[in-house]
N, C-alpha and C positions, 0 to 999 in steps of 0.2 A: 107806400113809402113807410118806413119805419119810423118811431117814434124818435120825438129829438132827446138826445142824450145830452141837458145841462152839464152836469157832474156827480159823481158816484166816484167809491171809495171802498176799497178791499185792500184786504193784505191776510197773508198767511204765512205760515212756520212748516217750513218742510227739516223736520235733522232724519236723523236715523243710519248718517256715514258715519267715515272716520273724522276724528277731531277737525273741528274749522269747518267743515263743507256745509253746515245745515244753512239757510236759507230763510230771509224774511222780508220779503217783498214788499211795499205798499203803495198800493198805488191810489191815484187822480185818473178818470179817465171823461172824457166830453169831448164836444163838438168844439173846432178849430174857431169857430167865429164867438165863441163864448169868454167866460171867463178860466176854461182850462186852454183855450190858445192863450188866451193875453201871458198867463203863468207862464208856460212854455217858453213860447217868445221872450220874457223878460229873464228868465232861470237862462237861456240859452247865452244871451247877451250879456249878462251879468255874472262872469266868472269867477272865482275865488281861488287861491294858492290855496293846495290842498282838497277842494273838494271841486273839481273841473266837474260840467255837466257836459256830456254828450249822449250825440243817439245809439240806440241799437240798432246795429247793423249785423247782419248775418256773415258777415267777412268785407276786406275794405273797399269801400263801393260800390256796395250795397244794403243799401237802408231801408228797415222794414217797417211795413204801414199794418196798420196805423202806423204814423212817427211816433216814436216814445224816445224817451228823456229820460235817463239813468241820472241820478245823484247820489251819489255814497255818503253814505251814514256816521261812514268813518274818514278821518284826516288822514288823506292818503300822504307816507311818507317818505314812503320809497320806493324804485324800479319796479324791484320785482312785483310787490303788491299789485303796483299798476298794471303791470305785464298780464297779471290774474284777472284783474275787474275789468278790465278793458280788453278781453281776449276771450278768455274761457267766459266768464260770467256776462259779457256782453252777447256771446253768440249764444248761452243759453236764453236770457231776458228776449231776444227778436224771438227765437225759436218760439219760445212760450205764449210771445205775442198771437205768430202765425196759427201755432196750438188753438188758441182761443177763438181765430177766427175759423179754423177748420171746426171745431166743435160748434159754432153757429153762439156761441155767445157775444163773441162782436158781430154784427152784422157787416157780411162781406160789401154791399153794396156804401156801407157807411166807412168802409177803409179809407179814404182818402179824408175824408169830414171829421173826422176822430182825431183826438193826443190821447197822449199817455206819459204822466209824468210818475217814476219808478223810484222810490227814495229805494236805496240796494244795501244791504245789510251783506257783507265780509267778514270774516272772522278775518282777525290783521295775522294770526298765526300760522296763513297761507303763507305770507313771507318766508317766514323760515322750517318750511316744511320740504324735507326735500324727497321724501314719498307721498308729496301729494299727488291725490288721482284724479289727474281733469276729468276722466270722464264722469266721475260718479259725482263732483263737482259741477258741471253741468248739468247733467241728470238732475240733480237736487234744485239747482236754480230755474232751471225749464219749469220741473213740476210747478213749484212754488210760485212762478207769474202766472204759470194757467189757471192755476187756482187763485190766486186773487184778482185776477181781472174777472174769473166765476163768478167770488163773491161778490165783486161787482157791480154785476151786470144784473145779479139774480138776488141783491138787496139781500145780501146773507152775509149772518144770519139776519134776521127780520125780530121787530119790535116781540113780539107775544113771545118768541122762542125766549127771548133774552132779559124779560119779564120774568119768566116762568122758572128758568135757570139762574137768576142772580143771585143767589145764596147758595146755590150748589158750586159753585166755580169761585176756586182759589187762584189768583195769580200765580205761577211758577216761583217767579222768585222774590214774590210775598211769605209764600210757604218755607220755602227755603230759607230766610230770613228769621220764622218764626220756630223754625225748626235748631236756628243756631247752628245753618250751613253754610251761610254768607255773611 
């Protein structure tokens, strides 16, 4: 039997599209009888105008397990955006679930035991983007939960790396800030 997974925490940054599509996942991930179910459970029942939580589902009436729990990052405020997060970006987030479990970072036999609560980063300029490309939109979101449910799983990066490294590494738009680009 595999080891119990309290809770663990990953996120990543996938861009490298066209404008809006880049991608930053973060997620909770643990065992349902824990304190990432009680989160769950309570984010689920606890709705808010503007930031609805639902599951990933691979299309409607089908929900993928682990169960994961999308919360947007951003105050959703119109159709369309929705139409986006809850369509395209949700059928990538399961995808990248199932991702994770086909690469043996979730444990398949722990599929049912597991949540996954998914705060989801949109660029709101999907709204009025009318050459936006779901697919590469997708694409981008997929990547980006398989890799942070990686990070994860696999405690990455890890204490020594991140020791070792903290004077090397400028925040994005710390630098940007100090560059007098923002």
């Amino acid at each position: 039997m595999s080891e119990r997974i309290i809770l663990r925490t990953g996120e990543a940054l996938v861009a490298g599209g066209p404008p809006g599509t880049a991608a930053e996942p973060e997620i909770i991930i643990g065992e349902l009888d824990g304190p990432v179910g009680i989160a769950l459970a309570t984010l689920t029942g606890n709705q808010s105008k503007g930031h609805s939580k639902v599951f990933a589902i691979l299309n409607t009436d089908i929900q993928v397990r682990p169960v994961t729990l999308m919360v947007s990052k951003v105050t959703v405020k119109n159709s369309r955006y929705t139409n986006i997060l809850m369509g395209t970006v949700q059928a990538a987030i399961a995808n990248g679930v199932l991702d994770a479990v086909r690469a043996g970072d979730i444990p398949k036999e722990k599929a049912n035991d597991l949540g996954i609560i998914c705060s989801v980063w949109l660029n709101p300029s999907v709204a009025t983007d009318d050459n936006l490309d779901h697919q590469i939109l997708f694409d981008i979101h997929r990547k980006a939960m398989t890799q942070a449910i990686h990070k994860a799983m696999t405690n990455t990066p890890d204490i020594d790396w991140l020791l070792e490294n903290q004077d090397k590494i400028t925040h994005k738009y710390f630098q940007m800030g100090l560059d007098g680009k923002i």
